[in-house]
C-alpha positions in Angstrom: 13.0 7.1 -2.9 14.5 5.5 -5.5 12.0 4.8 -9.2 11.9 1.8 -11.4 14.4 2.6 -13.6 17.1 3.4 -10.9 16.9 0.4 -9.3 20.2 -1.2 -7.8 21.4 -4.8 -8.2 20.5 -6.9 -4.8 23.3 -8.8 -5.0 26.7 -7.5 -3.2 28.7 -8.7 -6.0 26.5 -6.7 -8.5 26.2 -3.3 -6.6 30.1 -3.5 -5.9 30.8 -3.6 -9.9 28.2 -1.1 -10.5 29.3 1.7 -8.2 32.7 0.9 -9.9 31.0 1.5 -13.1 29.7 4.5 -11.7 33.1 5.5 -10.6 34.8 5.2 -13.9 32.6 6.7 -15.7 31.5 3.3 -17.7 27.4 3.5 -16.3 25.3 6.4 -16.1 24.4 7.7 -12.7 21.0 7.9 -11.8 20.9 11.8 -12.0 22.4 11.9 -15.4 19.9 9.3 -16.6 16.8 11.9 -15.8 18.5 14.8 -17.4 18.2 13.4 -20.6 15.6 15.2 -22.6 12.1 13.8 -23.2 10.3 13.2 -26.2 7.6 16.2 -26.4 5.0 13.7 -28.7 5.8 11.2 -26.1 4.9 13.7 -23.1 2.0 15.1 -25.3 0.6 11.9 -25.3 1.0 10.7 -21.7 -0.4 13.9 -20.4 -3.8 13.4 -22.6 -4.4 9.4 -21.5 -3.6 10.8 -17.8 -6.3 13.7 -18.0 -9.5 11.8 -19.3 -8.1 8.3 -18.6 -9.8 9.1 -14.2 -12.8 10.8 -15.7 -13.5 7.5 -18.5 -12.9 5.4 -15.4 -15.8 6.9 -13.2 -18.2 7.6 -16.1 -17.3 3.5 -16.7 -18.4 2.4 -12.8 -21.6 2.4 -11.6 -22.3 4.2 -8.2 -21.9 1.3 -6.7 -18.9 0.2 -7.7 -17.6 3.7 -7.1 -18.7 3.5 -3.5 -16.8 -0.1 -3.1 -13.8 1.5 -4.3 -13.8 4.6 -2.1 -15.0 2.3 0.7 -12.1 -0.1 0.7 -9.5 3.1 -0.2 -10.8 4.7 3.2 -10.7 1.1 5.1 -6.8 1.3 4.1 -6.4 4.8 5.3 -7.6 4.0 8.6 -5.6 1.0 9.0 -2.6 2.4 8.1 -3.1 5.1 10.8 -4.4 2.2 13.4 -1.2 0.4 12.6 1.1 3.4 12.9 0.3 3.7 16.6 0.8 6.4 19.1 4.9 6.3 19.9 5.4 5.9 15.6 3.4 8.9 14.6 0.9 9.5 11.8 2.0 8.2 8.1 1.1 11.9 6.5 
C-alpha cells in the first residue's frame, strides 16, 4: 500500500511523464526516497509525543467519554465484519 509521500499523479498524462522520470533517472523512486537517512533528534522526538501522547489522551477523557469512544470503535468493527459477508471472508 502505497504512503502519503509516494503518492502517484491521477492524471494519465502525469503518471506517463513521471515513470519516464523514473526511467531516466530525473525523479527518485519511491524505494530510494525511504532509504534516505533520518534525522535521530527528529525520531527522538516523534517517538516521545507517540509514547505519552495515548496515555495524556485517556488521563484527559472522562470514563464516559472513554466508553463512547470504545463504543463506536467496536460498532465499526462489527460492521465491517457484517459488511464483509460470508462468500468475501473476514477483513483480518
Amino acid at each position: 500500500m502505497p504512503t502519503r509521500s509516494s503518492r502517484r499523479p491521477q492524471d494519465a498524462d502525469q503518471l506517463a511523464k513521471h515513470i519516464v522520470d523514473i526511467a531516466t533517472g530525473e525523479a527518485e523512486r519511491d524505494s530510494e526516497r525511504r532509504a534516505r537517512p533520518k534525522n535521530p533528534a527528529a525520531v527522538a522526538l516523534g517517538k516521545l509525543g507517540g509514547r505519552k501522547g495515548g496515555k495524556a489522551r485517556a488521563e484527559s477523557l472522562t470514563p464516559t467519554q472513554r466508553a463512547e469512544i470504545s463504543r463506536a470503535a467496536a460498532k465499526a468493527r462489527w460492521e465491517t465484519r457484517k459488511n464483509a459477508g460470508p462468500d468475501k471472508g473476514q477483513d483480518r
